[in-house]
C-alpha positions in Angstrom: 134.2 139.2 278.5 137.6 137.0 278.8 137.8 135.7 282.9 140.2 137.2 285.0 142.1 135.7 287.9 140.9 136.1 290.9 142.7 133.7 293.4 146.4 133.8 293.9 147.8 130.5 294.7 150.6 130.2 297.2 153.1 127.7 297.3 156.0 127.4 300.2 158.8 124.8 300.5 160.4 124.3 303.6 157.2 125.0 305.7 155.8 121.7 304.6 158.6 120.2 306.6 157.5 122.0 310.1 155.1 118.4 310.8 153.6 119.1 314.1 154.6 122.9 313.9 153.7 123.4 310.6 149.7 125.6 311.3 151.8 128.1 313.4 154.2 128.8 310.4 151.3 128.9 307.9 149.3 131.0 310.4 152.3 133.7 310.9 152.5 133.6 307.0 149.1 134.2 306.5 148.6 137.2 308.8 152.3 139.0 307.2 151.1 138.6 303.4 147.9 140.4 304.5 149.3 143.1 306.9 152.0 143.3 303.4 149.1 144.1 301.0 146.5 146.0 303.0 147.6 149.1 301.2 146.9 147.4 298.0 143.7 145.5 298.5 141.9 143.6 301.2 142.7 140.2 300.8 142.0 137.3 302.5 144.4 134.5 303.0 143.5 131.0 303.7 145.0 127.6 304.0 144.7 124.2 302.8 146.4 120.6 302.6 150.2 121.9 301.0 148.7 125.3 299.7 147.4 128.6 300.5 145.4 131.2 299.0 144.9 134.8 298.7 141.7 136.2 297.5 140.9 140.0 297.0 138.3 141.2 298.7 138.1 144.3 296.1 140.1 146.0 293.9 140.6 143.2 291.5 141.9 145.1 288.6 145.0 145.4 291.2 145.3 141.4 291.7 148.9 141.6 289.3 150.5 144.2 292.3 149.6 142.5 294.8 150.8 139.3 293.7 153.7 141.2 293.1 153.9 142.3 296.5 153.4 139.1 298.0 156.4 137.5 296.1 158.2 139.7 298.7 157.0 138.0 301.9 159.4 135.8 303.2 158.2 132.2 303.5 157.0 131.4 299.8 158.8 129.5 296.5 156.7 130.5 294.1 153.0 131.8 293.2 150.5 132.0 290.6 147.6 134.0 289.8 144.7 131.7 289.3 141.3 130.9 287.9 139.3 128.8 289.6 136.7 126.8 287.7 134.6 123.5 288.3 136.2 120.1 288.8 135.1 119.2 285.5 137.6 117.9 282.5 135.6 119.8 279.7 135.0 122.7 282.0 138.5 122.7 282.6 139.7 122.5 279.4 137.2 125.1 277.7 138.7 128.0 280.6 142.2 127.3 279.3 141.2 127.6 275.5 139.6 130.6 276.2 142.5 132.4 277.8 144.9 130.5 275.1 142.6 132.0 272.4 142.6 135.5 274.2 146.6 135.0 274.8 147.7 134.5 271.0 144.7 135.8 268.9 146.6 138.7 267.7 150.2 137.0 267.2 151.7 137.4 263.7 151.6 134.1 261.6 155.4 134.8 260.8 156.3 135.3 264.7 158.0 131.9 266.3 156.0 129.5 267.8 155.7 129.6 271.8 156.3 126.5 273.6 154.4 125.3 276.3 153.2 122.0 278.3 150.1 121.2 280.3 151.3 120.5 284.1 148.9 119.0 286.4 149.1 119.0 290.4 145.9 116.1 291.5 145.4 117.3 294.9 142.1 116.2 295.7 142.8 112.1 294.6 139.0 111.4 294.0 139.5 113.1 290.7 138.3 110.5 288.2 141.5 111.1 285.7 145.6 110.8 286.8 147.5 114.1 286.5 149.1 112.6 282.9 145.7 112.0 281.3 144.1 115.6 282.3 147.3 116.8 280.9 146.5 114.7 277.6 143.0 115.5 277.6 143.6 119.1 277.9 146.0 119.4 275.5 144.3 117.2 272.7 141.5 120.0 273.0 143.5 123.2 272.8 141.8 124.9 269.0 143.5 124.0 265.6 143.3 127.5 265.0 146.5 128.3 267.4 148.6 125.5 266.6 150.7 126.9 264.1 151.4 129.3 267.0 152.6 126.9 269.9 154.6 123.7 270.6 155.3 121.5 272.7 157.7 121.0 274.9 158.0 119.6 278.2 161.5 120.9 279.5 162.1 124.5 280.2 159.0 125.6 278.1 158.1 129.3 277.9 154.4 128.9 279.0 153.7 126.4 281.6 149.6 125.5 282.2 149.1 124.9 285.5 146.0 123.2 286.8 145.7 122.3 290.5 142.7 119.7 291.3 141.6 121.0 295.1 138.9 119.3 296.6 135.7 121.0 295.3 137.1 122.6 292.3 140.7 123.1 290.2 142.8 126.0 290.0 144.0 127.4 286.1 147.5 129.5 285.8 150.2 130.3 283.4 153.3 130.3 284.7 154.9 131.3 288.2 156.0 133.9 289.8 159.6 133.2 292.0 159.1 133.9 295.9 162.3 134.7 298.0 161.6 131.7 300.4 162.9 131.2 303.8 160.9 131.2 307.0 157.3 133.8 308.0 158.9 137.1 309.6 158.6 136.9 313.9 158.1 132.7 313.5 162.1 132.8 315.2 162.1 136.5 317.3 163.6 139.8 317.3 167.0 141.0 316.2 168.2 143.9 316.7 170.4 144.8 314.0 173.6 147.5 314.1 172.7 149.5 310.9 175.6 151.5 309.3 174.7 152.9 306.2 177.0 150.5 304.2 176.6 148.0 301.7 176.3 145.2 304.5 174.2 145.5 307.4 171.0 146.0 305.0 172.1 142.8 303.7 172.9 141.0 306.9 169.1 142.3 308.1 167.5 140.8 305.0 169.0 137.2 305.1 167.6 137.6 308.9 164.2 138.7 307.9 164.4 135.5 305.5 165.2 132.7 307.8 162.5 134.5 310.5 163.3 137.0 311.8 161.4 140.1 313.4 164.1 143.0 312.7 164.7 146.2 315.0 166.9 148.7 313.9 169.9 150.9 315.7 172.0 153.2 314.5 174.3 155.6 316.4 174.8 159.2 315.0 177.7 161.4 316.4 176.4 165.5 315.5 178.1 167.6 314.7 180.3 165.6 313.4 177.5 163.2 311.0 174.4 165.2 309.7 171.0 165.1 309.0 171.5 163.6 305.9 173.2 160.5 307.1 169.8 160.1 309.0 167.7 159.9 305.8 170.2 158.0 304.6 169.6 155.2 307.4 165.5 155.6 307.2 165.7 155.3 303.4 167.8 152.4 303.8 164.9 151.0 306.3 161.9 152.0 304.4 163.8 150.0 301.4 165.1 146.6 303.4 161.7 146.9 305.5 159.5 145.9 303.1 160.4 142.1 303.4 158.6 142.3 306.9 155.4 144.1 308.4 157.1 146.2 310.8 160.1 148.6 311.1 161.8 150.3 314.4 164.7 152.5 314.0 166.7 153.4 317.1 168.9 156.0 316.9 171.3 156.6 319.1 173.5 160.3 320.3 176.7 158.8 320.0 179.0 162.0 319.8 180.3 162.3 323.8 180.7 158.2 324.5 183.3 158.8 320.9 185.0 162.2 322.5 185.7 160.2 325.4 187.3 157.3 323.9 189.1 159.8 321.9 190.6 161.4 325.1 191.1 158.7 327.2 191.6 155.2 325.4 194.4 154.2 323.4 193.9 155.2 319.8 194.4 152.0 317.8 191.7 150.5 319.8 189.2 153.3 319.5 187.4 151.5 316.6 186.9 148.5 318.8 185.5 150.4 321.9 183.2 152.1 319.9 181.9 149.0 318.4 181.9 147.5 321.9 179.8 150.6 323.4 177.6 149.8 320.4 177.0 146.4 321.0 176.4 147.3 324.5 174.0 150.1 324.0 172.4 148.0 321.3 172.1 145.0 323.6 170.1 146.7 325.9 167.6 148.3 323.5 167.0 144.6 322.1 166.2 143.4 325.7 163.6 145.8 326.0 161.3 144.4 323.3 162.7 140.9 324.2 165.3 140.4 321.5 166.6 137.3 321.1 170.0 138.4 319.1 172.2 141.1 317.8 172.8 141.6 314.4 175.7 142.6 312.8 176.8 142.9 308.5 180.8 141.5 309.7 182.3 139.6 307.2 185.9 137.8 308.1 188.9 139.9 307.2 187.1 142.4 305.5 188.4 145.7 307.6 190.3 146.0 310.6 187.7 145.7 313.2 186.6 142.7 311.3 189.9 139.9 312.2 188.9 136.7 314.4 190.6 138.4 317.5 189.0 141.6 316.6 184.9 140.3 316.4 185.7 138.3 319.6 186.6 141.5 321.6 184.0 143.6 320.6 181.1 140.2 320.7 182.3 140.2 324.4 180.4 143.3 325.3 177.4 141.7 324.6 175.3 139.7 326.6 173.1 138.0 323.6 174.1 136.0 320.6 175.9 138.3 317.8 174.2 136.7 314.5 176.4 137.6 311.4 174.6 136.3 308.4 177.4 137.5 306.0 180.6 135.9 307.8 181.7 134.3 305.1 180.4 136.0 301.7 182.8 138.3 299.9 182.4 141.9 298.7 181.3 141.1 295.8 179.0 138.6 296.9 177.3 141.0 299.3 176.7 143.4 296.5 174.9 141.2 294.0 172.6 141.1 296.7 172.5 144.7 297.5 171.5 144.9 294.4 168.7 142.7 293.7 167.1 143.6 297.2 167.3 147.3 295.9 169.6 149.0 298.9 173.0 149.1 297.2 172.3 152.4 295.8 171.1 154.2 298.8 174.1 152.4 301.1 176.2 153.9 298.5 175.9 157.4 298.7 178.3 159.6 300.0 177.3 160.3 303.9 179.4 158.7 306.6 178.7 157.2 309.3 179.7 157.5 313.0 182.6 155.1 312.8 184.6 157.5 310.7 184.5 159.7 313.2 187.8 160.1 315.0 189.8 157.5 312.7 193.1 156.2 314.5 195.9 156.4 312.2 197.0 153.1 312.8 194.0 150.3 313.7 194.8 147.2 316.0 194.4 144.1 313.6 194.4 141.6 316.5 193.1 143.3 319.5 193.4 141.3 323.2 190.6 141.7 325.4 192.5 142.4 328.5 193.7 145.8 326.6 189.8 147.0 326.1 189.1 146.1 329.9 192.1 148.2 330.9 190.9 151.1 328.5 187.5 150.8 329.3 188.0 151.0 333.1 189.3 154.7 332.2 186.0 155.8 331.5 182.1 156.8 332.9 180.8 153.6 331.4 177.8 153.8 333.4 177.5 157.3 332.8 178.3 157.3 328.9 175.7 154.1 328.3 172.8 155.4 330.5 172.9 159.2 328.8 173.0 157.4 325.6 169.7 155.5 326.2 168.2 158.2 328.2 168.6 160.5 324.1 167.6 157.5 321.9 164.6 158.7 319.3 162.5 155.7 318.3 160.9 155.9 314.1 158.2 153.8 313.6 158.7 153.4 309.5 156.7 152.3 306.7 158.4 150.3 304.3 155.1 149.5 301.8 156.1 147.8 298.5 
């Protein structure tokens, strides 16, 4: 019966330069790769010296998706599914045999030779032999009988053998699976992040999530004028970005009267920037509520009207927290290679509008002045217009399960 992994082994990179702080990254970690898989399999994560590990409690036929899964979690470079065995050279070197033997015992003669080197981690330094001769010694062992079917070679080989000497026993892989790195999710606070529908916000949330991040979620709909399926266009878009953190708040805002009223009473060239100001607002004080620590917002430089230097500075003004823009200075393009690869870009892309559209001016400020937005602004109910809008807000708890 061939031996199946059982341990995944968890590697991070910039967490191991936390020092003092470092057990309240890895216990954050630890507790979001668990609450990430519990719909998968009970696992148990623990830590040691550089490493962690997650162990399945049950369902071990399912240890490939959840590894899977955890290569989603923010906070990780790479991982491996494991075998442990005995600190033991021959022990050692028999497990890897047996999985070579199991790995290429049906490959063609005439197929091309796989290459592959032995890389060994040493841990645990009371390990009688130095990480280059357990990589000999294994290798010197691997059966004749496959030979003809591997090779060596120690840069950029297709099949890397990993062993990792832990005190009290070694660790067996093949090969690695990439993480997405960053920081744990909640290790740096809340955000609350102005969610469009678009390309970029989803974007802007993610590299949030990555460098820590808790994310919150608002988005303003303006019926009759948006319909219901912009709304399951903005919780698809949540379940989808969600899943790189353990929880997922949407707030969604009424939005229709606070635009009616800018329309009627506020210059029209500046209507894009008051409603982004009564977003940020609006938005502010949601994020206060739960403590936020930020707003979050997919603005790039230049990339649409509202989106000039003088432009972001009089809409940032309405808001009395720290506007975070993790996109600032990526292009289009740029944005959408990552769209894609996180999964969103599809969903952002189809064709239901969002709130902003709504009442268009015909001719956009491109360099607004501040004074002009107080003067416009002092036309209307503020009060009246901000506190109706919180008082309508429905809150979605969403799961966002890989």
């Amino acid at each position: 019966m061939p031996t199946p992994p059982t341990t995944i082994l968890l590697r991070y990179g910039e967490l191991a330069l936390k020092g003092g702080n470092r057990n309240f990254f890895e216990k954050r970690l630890a507790e979001n790769i668990e609450a990430a898989t519990a719909h998968i399999a009970k696992v148990k994560v623990s830590r040691q010296r550089g490493r962690m590990t997650a162990v399945l409690k049950d369902n071990l036929d399912r240890i490939e998706r959840v590894a899977q899964r955890i290569a989603e979690v923010p906070g990780l470079s790479s991982l491996s599914l494991c075998i442990p065995c005995e600190q033991d050279p021959d022990a050692i070197s028999a497990l890897i045999n047996e999985k070579l033997l199991e790995r290429f015992e049906f490959t063609e003669a005439s197929a091309p030779s796989t290459t592959f080197r032995v890389e060994t981690k040493r841990a645990d330094k009371s390990f009688p032999m130095s990480s280059m001769e357990l990589d000999h010694y294994v290798s010197k062992r691997i059966p004749e009988s496959i030979w003809d079917k591997i090779q060596v070679q120690l840069k950029r080989p297709e099949l890397v053998i990993g062993i990792d000497i832990r005190p009290g026993h070694a660790y067996i892989y093949f090969g690695r699976i990439e993480g997405i790195g960053g920081l744990p999710v909640g290790s740096q606070g809340r955000a609350m992040c102005l969610l469009s529908g678009g390309i970029d916000s989803p974007v802007a949330a993610y590299f949030a999530m990555k460098r820590g991040c808790r994310v919150d979620f608002v988005s303003f709909l303006s019926p009759p004028y948006i319909g219901e399926p912009t709304r399951l266009k903005l919780e698809k878009l949540v379940r989808k970005v969600g899943r790189f953190q353990p929880k997922n708040r949407l707030h969604l805002v009424p939005f229709t009267e606070i635009q009616e009223a800018i329309r009627d009473d506020a210059p029209e060239g500046y209507r894009t920037i008051l409603y982004r100001r009564m977003m940020q607002r609006i938005a502010t004080k949601i994020a206060k509520r739960s403590r936020g620590k930020a707003i979050l917002t997919g603005e790039s430089i230049g990339q649409v009207a509202s989106q000039t230097l003088s432009n972001i500075a009089c809409i940032e003004e309405a808001s009395s927290l720290p506007v975070l823009r993790p996109l600032i200075g990526l292009d289009k393009l740029e944005t959408i290679l990552v769209a894609r690869q996180i999964g969103t870009f599809d969903i952002s892309n189809l064709p239901e509008p969002d709130c902003c559209t709504v009442f268009m001016p015909r001719g956009p400020v491109i360099h607004g002045q501040l004074e002009y937005c107080h003067s416009a602004e002092a036309g209307l109910d503020m009060k009246g217009l901000v506190d109706r809008a919180l008082n309508g807000i429905e809150v979605m708890d969403i799961e966002a399960h890989g």
